[in-house]
N, C-alpha and C positions, 0 to 999 in steps of 0.2 A: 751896279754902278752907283757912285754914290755921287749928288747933287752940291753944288757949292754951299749951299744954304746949307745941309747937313754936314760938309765938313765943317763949316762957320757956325753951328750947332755945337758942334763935337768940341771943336777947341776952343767955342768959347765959355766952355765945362769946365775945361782944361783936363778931360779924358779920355784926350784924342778918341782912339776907335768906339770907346766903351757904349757912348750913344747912338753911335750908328751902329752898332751890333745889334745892340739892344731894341733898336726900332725895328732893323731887320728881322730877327727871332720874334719881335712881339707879333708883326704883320702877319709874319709866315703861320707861326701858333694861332693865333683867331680867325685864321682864313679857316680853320675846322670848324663845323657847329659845335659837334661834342670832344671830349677827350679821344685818344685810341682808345685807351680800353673800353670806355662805356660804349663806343661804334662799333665795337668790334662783338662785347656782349646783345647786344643791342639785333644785330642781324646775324648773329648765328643762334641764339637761343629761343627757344618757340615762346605762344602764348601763354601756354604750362609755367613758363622759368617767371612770370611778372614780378611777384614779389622777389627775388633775386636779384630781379634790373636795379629794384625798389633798395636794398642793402647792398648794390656796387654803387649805387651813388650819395645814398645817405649815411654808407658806413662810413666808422672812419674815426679816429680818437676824438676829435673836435667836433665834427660836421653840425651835429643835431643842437650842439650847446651855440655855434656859429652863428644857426638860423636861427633858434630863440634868443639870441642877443641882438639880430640884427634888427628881429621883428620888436624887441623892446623899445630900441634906442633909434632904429630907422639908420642911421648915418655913424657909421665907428670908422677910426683909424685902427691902423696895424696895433702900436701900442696902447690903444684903450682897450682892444677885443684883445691882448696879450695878457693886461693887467684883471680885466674882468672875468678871464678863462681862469683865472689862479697861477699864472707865468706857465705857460707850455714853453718848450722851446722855440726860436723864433724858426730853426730850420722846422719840426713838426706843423708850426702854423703856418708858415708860407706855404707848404705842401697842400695841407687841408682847402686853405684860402684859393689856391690854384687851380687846384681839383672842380670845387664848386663851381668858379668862374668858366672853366672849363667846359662844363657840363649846364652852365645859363643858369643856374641858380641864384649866383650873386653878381653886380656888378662890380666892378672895381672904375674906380677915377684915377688916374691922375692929372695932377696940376703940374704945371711946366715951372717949375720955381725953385728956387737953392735956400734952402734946402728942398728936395721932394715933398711934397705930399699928396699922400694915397687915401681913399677913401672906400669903403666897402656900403652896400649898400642892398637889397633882396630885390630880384628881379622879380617879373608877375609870376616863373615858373617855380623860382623859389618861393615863392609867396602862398604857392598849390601845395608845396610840400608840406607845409607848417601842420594841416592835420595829421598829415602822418604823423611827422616828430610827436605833435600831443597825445597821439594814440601811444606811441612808444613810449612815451613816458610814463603815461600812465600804467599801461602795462608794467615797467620796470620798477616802478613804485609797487604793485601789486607781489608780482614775482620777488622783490626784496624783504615784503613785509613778511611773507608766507617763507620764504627760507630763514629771515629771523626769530619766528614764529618754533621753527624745527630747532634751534641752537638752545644748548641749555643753557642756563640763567647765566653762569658764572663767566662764557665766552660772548654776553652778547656785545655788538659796538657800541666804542661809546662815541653819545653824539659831538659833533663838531659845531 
């Protein structure tokens, strides 16, 4: 049911239901600690699967470049972490961005204003994770230099 103050929300948007949908699915969405899938990974897989847990939450086309731009800059909007990833899509980065949130790695704000603004931000658990990302990093520096290493002269990349 919805409160006067939220219809007097809603229309004074002027998108009628949009806002009150939209508070309902957000309420209902963060009444979970984690996403379904990581909950669902989470208590069916034993302490064998860890590192697994480790690449369903940190994988992911954006994730680990996310968290090392968050932990750079501390505070990014949508389109700064859009423009600084090298334009992903915004559907792919919303996804990514949701994910994380999802799972308490990032905060997200919003501000109540027209326009919207959204803020991203590392939670303390994302904050835990950042060794990991540098370990994989570096790892994937290693692993790239050594399959460059294998390529013969005339195919190697060129830099950017």
């Amino acid at each position: 049911m919805s409160s006067v103050a939220d219809r007097y929300e809603a229309s004074k948007y002027g998108h009628s239901g949009y806002i009150l949908t939209f508070r309902i699915l957000w309420e209902r969405r963060r009444a979970d600690p984690v996403r379904e899938k990581t909950a669902r990974i989470v208590q069916e897989w034993t302490d064998a699967c860890d590192a697994e847990i480790s690449i369903a939450v940190l994988g992911g086309a954006w994730k680990p470049s996310i968290l090392s731009l968050l932990r750079e800059h501390e505070v990014l909007r949508f389109g700064e972490l859009s423009r600084l990833l090298d334009e992903p899509t915004a559907r792919v980065l919303t996804r990514q961005l949701r994910e994380l949130e999802d799972d308490g790695l990032v905060i997200r704000t919003v501000y109540r204003q027209v326009p919207p603004k959204v803020e991203y931000r590392l939670s303390e658990l994302g904050r835990g994770s950042l060794p990991l990302v540098d370990a994989l990093t570096s790892w994937g520096g290693s692993y790239a230099e050594h399959q460059r290493s294998l390529l013969p002269e005339a195919s190697a990349p060129v830099a950017r």
